[in-house]
C-alpha positions in Angstrom: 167.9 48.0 111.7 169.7 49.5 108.6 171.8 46.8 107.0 175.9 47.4 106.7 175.7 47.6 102.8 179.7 46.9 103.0 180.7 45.5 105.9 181.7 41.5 104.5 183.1 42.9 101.2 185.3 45.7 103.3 186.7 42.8 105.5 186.9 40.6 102.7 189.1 43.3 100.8 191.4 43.8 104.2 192.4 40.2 104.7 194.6 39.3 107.9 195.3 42.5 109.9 198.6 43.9 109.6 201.3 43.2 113.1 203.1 46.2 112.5 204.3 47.3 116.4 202.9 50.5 115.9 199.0 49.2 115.0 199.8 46.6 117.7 200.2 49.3 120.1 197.9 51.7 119.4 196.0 53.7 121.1 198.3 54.6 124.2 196.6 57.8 124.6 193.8 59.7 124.0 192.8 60.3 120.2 191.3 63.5 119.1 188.3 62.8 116.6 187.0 65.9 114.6 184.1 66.8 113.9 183.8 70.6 112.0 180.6 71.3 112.8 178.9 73.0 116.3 178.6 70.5 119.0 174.4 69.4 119.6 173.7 68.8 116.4 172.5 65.0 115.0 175.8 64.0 113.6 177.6 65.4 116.8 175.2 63.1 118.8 176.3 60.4 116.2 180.1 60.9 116.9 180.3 60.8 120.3 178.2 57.8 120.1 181.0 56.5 117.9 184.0 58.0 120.0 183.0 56.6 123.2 182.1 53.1 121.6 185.8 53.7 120.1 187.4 54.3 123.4 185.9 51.3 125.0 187.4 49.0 122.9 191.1 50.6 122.8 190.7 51.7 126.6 191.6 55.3 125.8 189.6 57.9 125.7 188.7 59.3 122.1 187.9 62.9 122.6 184.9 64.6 120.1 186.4 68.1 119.2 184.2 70.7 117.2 185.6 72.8 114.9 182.7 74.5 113.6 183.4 77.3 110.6 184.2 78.2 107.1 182.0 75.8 105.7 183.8 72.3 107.3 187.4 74.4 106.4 188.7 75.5 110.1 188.0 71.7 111.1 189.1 70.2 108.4 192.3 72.4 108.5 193.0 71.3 112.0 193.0 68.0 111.2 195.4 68.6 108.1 198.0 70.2 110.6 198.2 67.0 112.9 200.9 64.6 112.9 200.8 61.7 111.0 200.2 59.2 113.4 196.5 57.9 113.8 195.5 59.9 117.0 193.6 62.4 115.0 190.0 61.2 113.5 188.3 63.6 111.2 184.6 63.0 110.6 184.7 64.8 106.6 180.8 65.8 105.2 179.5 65.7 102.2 181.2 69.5 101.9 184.5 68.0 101.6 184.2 66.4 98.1 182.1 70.4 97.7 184.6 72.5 98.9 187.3 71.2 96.3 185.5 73.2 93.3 183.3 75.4 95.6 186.5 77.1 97.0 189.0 79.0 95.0 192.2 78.6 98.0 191.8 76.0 100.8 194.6 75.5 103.1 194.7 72.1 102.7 194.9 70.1 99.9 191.7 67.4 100.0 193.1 63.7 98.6 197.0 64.8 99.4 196.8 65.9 103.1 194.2 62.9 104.2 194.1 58.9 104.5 190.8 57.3 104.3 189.8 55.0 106.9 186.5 54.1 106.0 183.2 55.8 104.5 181.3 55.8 107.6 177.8 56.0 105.8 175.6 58.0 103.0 172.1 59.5 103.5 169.7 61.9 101.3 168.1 65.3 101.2 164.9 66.2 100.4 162.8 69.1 99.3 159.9 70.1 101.1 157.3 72.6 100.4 154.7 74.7 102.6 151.1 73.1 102.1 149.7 75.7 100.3 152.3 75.6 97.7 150.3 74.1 94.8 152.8 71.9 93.7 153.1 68.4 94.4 155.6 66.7 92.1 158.8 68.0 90.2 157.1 67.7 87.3 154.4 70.3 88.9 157.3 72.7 89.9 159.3 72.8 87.1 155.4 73.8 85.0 155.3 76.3 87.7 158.3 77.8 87.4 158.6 78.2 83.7 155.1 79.6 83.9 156.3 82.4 86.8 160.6 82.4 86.2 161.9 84.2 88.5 159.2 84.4 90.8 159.7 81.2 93.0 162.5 80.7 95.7 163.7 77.8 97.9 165.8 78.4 100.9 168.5 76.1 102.7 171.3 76.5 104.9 174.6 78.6 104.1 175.5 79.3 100.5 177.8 76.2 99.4 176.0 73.4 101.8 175.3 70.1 100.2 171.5 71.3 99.8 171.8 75.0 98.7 174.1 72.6 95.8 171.8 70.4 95.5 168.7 72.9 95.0 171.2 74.6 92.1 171.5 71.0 90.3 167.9 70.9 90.0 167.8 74.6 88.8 170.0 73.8 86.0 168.9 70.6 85.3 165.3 71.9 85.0 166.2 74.9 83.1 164.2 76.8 85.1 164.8 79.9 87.1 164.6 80.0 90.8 166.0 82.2 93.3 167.6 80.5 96.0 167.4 82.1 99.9 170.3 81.1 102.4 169.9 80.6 105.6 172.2 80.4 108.8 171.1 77.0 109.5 168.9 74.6 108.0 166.5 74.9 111.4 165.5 78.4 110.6 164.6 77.8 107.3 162.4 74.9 108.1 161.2 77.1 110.5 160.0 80.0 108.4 158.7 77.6 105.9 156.2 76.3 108.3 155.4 79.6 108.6 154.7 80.2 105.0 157.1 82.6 104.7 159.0 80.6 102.1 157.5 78.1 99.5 160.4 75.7 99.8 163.1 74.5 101.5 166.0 71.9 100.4 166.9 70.0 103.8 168.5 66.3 104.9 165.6 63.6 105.6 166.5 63.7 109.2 165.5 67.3 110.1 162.0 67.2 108.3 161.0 64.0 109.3 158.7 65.4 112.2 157.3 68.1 109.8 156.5 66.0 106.8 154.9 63.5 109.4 153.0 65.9 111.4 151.7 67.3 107.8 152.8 70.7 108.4 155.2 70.3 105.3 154.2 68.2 102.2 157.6 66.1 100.7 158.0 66.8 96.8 161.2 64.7 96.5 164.2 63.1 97.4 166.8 65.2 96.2 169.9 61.6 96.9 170.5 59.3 94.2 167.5 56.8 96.4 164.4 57.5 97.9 165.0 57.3 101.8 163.7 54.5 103.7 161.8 56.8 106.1 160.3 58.1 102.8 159.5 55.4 100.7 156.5 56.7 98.6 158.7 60.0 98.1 160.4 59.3 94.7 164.0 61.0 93.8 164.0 64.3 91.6 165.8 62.0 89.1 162.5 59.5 88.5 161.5 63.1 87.2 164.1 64.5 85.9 166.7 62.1 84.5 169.3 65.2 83.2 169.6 65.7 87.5 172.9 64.0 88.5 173.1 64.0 92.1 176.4 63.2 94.4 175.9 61.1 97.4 175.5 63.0 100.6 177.9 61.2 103.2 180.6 60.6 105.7 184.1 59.6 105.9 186.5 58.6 108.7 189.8 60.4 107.4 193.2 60.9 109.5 196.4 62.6 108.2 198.2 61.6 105.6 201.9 59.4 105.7 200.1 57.5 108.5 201.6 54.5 108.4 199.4 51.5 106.1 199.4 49.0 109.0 197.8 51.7 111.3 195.4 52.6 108.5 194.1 49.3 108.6 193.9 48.3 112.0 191.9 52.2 112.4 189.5 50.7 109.8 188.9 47.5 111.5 188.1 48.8 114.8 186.2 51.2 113.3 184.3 48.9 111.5 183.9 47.0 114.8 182.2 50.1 116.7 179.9 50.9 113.8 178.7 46.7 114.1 177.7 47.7 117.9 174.0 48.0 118.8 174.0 51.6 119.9 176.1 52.8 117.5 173.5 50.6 115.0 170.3 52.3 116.5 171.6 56.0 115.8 172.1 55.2 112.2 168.2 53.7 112.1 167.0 57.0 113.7 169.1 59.4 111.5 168.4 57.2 108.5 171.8 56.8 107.5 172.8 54.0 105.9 175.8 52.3 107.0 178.8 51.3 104.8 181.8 50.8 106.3 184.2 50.6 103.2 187.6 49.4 103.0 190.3 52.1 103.1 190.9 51.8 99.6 187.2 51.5 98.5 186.9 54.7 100.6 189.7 56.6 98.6 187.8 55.7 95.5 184.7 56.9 96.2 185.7 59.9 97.8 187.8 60.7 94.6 184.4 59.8 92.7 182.2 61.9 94.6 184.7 64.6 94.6 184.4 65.0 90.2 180.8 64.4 91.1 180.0 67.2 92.8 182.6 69.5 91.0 180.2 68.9 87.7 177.8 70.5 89.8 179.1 73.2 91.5 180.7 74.1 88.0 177.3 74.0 86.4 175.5 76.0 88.8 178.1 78.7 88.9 177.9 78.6 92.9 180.8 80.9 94.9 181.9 80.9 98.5 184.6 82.7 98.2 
């Protein structure tokens, strides 16, 4: 299993649980937990995994609802609307420290409108190519690419996803000039790249596991900050290229803002409590995610640091989605 990289230090940082009434008392309903993507994906199967394991130890149910669109915006701006009271979760992506810069006008505001509860967990991306792409290393692909600019693409999901941002860091980074190919969803891509109708494709580990396994995609690199355990002998585009700054593909447990302290911390604690349980554990070690757990204030500064993070990106790559 994955070790909790931040489990001791989080409970370490929260000291005795607050006895406010209102943390005392909570749930006594059911509690909406957000999730703004497309129910059947992996991290859908993750957070009802979560929510029920939630629910069984408050006795309430906790309800996943999806509310796929905009790029995580229509979820995340249902969330923003809810009362400030604890009984809506939202499960924020990597796109919410994106969407700050990526965005012109959100309806929300990003750090004003939410409370962190707890960084839920990070994981990485990686960038796979079609066999009979003759490149094997970044070092191989940025030769390439200088030698044919313009000529190469790579494809990914959506413009503005973590990976179609990613894929631009390296661009710039490189110096080099490739042409970038959205996609719906990552699953086509991959897809077509099998196929050999594209030469590359920027996806998370999780989704090209079976592919890079099977041999019907070769890994080039690990596009995170650390090579993924599933990947161990794939090394990160910065062991290459030290000018490529990544952010930190992740998750966070946010609810609404003015929600009382005492209730923030007793919602981190529990929370903390259903990621310790063994299934909740085993779908991190499949998804290879690894597990943090953060205290609410470690949580608020790492959001806030992944947030300038990935603006430095989006800003250098010139990247739109409005």
């Amino acid at each position: 299993m994955v070790p909790f990289r931040c489990i001791l230090c989080a409970a370490a940082a929260l000291g005795p649980v607050a006895t406010d009434a209102t943390a005392q008392s909570f749930p006594t309903r059911a509690v909406r937990y957000v999730l703004p993507l497309p129910a059947g994906q992996e991290t859908d199967v993750f957070a009802r995994v979560l929510a029920r394991r939630l629910g069984e130890g408050w006795g309430q149910q906790v309800l996943v609802e999806n509310r796929p669109g905009g790029g995580t915006v229509i979820g995340t701006d249902a969330a923003a609307k809810a009362a400030p009271d604890g009984y809506t979760l939202l499960h924020a992506l990597t796109s919410h420290a994106i969407n700050p810069t990526l965005r012109s006008k959100l309806p929300y505001d990003t750090l004003r409108d939410f409370a962190c509860i707890t960084q839920i967990g990070s994981f990485s991306g990686v960038l796979i190519a079609h066999p009979s792409f003759p490149v094997k290393s970044i070092k191989e692909l940025i030769a390439l690419a200088k030698a044919q600019p313009g000529k190469i693409v790579y494809a990914t999901g959506p413009v503005g996803t973590t990976n179609h941002i990613l894929g631009e860091a390296l661009r710039v980074a490189a110096g080099i000039d490739i042409g970038h190919v959205p996609y719906k969803g990552g699953g086509p891509a991959i897809q077509d790249l099998v196929a050999g109708r594209v030469p590359l494709v920027a996806n998370v580990v999780l989704e090209v596991l079976p592919y890079v396994r099977s041999g019907k995609v070769r890994a080039i690199a690990v596009t995170g900050p650390q090579r993924a355990s599933s990947l161990p002998d794939v090394p990160t585009v910065s062991e290459s290229l030290p000018t490529y700054v990544p952010g930190t593909s992740l998750w966070v447990l946010l609810t609404r803002a003015g929600t009382p302290d005492a209730l923030v911390r007793q919602l981190n604690a529990d929370v903390i409590k259903a990621m310790r349980a063994a299934e909740v554990r085993e779908r991190f070690s499949q998804m290879d995610i690894e597990p943090v757990g953060s205290a609410p204030a470690q949580c608020d500064a790492f959001l806030r640091e992944q947030i300038a993070v990935w603006g430095k990106t989006v800003q250098a790559s010139g990247a739109r989605a409005d």
